[in-house]
N, C-alpha and C positions, 0 to 999 in steps of 0.2 A: 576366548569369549565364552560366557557362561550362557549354559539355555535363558530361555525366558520361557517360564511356564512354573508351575503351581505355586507354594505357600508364598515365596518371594514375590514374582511377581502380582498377583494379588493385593499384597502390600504395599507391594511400587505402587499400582492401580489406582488403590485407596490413598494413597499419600499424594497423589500428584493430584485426585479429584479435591480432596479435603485442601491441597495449596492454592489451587489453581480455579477452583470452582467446577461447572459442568456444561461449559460454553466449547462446543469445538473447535481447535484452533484453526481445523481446515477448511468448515463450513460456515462459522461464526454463528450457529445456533446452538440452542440449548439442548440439554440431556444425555453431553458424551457420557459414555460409559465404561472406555477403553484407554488406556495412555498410548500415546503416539510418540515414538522416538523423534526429534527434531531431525537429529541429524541419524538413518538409519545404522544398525548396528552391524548391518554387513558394510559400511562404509565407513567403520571405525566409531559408529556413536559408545556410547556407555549407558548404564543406566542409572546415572546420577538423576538427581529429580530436575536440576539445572536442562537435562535433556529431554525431559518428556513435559508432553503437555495434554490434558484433555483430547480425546478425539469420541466420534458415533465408529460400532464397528464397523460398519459399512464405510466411513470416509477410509480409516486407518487401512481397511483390507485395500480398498482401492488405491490406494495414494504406494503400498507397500514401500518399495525404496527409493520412490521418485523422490524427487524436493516440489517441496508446499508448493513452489510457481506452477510446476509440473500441473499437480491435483489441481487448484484453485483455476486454471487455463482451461483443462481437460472437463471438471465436475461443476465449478461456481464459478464460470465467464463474468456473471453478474456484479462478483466483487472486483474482477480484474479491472473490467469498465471504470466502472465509480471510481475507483483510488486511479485511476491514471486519466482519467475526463480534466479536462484542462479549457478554459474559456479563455483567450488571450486577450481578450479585451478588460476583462478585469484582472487577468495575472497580472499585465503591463500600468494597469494604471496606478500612481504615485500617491492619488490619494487614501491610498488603503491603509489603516492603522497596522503597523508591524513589519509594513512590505517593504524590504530591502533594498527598493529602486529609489534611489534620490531624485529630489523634483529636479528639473532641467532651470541650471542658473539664467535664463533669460527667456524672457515675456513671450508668448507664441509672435508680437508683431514686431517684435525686434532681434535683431541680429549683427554683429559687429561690421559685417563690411557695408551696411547700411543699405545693401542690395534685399531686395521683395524675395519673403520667403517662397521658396520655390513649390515648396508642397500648395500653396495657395495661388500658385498661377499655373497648375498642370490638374487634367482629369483625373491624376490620381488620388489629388488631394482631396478634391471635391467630393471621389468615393468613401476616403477615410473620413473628413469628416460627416457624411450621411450617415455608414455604419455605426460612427462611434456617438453619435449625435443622442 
């Protein structure tokens, strides 16, 4: 493994800022000024530009050889939230353009053994439908 320090990396630096812009990939704000190895170099990374990307030196020093989940848990809770915030009442509903759930082949009032849907003669039902109402 070769150092990482003066005229080379410098140029990693500036080549990864000039690819990549100057948004940090750990904090997702502007002004990095350091490249941050994705995958750390004492963990086998390289320093292809494939592996580096934007960081602030403050994120890059902190995160050192953790992985991103690591830092972004530890430093930006903030972003962990948001990307894994999940509302199940609109993940599950079928009318959403794109969403993967196929509608349900038969009418909420019917059902083939011709017996009363059960969700509508139990409290649980009458819950589901107030929430979802």
């Amino acid at each position: 493994m070769t150092e990482w320090g003066g005229r080379r990396a410098q140029r990693l630096v500036e080549l990864t800022l000039a690819t990549y812009g100057t948004t940090c990939h750990l904090c997702l704000k502007p002004g990095a000024t350091t490249a941050d190895h994705i995958v750390p170099r004492v963990l086998g990374g390289d320093d292809s530009i494939d592996n580096l990307r934007p960081a602030h030196k403050l994120c890059n020093s902190q995160r050192g050889a953790h992985t991103i989940q690591w830092f972004r848990l530890r430093y930006a809770p903030h972003l962990v939230r948001s990307a894994t915030r999940v509302n199940s009442v609109d993940f599950f509903r079928n009318d959403v353009t794109g969403h993967p759930a196929h509608a349900c082949p038969f009418s909420p009032d019917q059902n083939k053994s011709g017996e009363p849907d059960p969700l509508e003669t139990t409290p649980i039902g009458a819950e589901v439908d107030r929430l979802t109402a």
